[in-house]
N, C-alpha and C positions, 0 to 999 in steps of 0.2 A: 541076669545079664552079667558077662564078665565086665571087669572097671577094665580101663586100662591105666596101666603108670602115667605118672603126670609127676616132674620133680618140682619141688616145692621152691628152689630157686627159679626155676621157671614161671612160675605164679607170681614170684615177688614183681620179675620186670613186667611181668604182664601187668599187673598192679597200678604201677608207677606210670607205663604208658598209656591204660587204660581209661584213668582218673582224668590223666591231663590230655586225653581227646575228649571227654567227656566235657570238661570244663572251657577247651577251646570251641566247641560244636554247642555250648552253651552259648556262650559268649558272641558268637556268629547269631546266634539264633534273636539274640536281645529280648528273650521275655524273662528275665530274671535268671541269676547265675542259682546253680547250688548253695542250699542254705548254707553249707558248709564252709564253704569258699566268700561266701558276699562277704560278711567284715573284713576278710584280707582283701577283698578287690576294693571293698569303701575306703581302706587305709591308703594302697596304690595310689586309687584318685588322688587323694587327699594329698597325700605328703609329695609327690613327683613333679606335682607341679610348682612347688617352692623350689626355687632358683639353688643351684648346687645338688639338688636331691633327685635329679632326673633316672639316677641310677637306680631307684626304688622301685623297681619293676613289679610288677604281677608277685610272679615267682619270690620275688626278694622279700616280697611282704606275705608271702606266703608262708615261707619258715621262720621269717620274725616272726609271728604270730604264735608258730605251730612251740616256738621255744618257750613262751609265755605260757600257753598251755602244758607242754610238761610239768614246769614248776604247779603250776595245779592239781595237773594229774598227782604227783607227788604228796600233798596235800592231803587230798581227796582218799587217797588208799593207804597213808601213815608210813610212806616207803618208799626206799629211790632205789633202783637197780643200774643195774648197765647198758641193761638194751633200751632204754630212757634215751641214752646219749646216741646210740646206737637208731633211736627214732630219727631224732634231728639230723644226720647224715644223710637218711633217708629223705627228710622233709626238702634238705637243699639239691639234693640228685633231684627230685619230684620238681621241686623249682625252677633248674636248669631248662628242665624236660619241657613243661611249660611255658617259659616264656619260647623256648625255638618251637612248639608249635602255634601259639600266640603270632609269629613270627610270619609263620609260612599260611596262616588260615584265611588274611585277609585277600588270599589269592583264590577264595574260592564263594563264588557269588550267592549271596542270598538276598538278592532283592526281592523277592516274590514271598508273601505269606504263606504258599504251601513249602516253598522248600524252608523257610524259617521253623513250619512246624516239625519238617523231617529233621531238621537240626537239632530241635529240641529234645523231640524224641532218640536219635543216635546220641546223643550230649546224657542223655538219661539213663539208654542203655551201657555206653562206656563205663560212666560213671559205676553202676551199678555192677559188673561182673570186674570191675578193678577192685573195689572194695570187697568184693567176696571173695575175691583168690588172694589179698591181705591177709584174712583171717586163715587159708592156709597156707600161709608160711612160718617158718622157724624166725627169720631174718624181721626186724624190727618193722614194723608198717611207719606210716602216715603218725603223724601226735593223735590226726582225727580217730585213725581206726584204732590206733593204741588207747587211748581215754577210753574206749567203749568196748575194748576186747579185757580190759585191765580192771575195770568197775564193774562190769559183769562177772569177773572169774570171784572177785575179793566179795562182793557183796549175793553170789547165786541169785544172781539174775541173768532172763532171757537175753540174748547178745540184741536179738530184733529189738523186742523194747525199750531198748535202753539205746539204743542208734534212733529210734522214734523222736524218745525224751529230745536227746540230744539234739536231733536236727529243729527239732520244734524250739531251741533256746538259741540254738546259733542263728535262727532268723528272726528272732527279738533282736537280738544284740544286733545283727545288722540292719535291722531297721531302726535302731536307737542311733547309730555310729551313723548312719545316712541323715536322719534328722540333726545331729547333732552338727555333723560338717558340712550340710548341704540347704540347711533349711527344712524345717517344719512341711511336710507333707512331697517332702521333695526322698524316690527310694532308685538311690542310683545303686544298680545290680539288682535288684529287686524287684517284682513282678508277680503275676500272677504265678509263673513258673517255679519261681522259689517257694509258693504254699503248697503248690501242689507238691514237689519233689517233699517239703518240710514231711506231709502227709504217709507218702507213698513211698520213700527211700527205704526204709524201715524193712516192710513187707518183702517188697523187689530182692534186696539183698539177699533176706532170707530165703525168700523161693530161688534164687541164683546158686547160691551156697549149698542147696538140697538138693541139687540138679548137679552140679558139681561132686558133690561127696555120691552122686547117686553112677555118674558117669566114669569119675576117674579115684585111681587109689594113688594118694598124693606119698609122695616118699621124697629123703633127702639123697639129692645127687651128689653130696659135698659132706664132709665129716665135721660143719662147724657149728651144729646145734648149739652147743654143750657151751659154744662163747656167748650165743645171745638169751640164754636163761638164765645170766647172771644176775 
C-alpha cells in the first residue's frame, strides 16, 4: 500500500487538539479523567478555590505541573537540552487549548449514562491518536509525551511500556494528591476510568502509532528540525 505524505507539523496541532478533546470528552463524561492529567486537575480543584487564585485553571495547572516534570525528566536522563524548554511552550499552547474547550463542552449534554459512556470512549479515542501523532513530530511534544519518548530513547526501552509504567504511577500520585487534599477515600477525577485508561493507554497508543507509520509517510513541511534537537 502506497503511505501518503502527512507533515509532521501537522501531527503536532493534531496532537495538541486531539489530547484536549480527549480530556474535555473525559471530563463531560465524569468516570475518571486520564491518569495523566488527574493530579493537574487534583491541583486545579485544589488551589482555585483559594480566594485570589481563581485564575488557576485546568490548563494553568496543567503546565505548572508539566514544568516540574521537566526538571525531572532532566534528572532522570543526566541532561537538559532545548527542546526541554521548547516542551513547556508547548505544554502552555496545550493549556490555552484546553481550558477554551473546557469552556465550550459544558454546552453539550450528557445526562444519560449511555452518552457518558460514548464520551468516555471519544475522550479515550482523542486522547489516544493525539499522543501518537506527538511521537511523530520533530516539534517538542507534551512534558507527558517527552518523559516517555526521552527515557525510552536513553535507556532502549519499548516507547509502549514505558508510557504503561508511566500512566500506572501518574495514577498513584493522583490518588495520593486526591486523598491528600480531599480526604481519605474521597478520588476526585478519579474513577474507574482512570484504571482502565492506566491499563490500556499503553497498548492503544501503540496500535495507533502502527496504523499511522503503516498509512502515512510523515515528513517535515518546515526547515526547523535542526532547532528542536538541540
Amino acid at each position: 500500500m502506497k503511505k501518503k505524505g502527512f507533515y509532521t507539523e501537522v501531527a503536532y496541532l493534531i496532537g495538541i487538539v486531539g489530547i484536549a478533546l480527549g480530556v474535555g470528552f473525559m471530563e463531560r463524561a465524569d468516570f475518571g479523567l486520564s491518569m495523566v492529567v488527574a493530579p493537574a486537575y487534583v491541583l486545579h480543584r485544589t488551589v482555585s478555590v483559594i480566594p485570589g487564585f481563581e485564575f488557576f485553571t485546568f490548563g494553568v495547572a496543567e503546565y505548572t505541573l508539566q514544568a516540574v516534570l521537566l526538571v525531572l525528566l532532566a534528572a532522570v536522563v543526566r541532561k537538559f537540552r532545548l527542546s526541554y524548554l521548547f516542551s513547556f511552550v508547548t505544554a502552555v499552547v496545550y493549556g490555552y487549548v484546553l481550558d477554551l474547550i473546557l469552556l465550550l463542552m459544558p454546552q453539550i449534554s450528557a445526562e444519560n449514562y449511555f452518552l457518558r459512556i460514548l464520551f468516555f470512549i471519544l475522550g479515550e479515542f482523542f486522547c489516544s491518536v493525539g499522543v501518537s501523532m506527538m511521537f511523530h513530530t520533530y516539534i517538542s511534544p507534551e512534558a507527558y509525551e517527552l518523559f516517555v519518548s526521552e527515557v525510552s530513547k536513553t535507556y532502549h526501552l519499548k516507547t509502549h511500556k514505558v508510557k504503561t509504567v508511566y500512566d500506572c504511577v501518574s495514577c498513584v500520585v493522583g490518588i495520593i494528591l486526591s486523598f491528600v487534599f480531599f480526604g481519605f477515600g474521597s478520588f476526585v477525577g478519579i474513577g474507574w476510568g482512570t484504571v482502565i485508561c492506566a491499563l490500556i493507554n499503553g497498548a492503544i497508543i501503540g496500535g495507533m502509532s502502527k496504523l499511522e507509520d503503516r498509512w502515512f509517510e510523515f515528513k517535515d513541511g518546515l526547515p526547523l528540525r535542526k532547532y528542536f534537537e538541540k
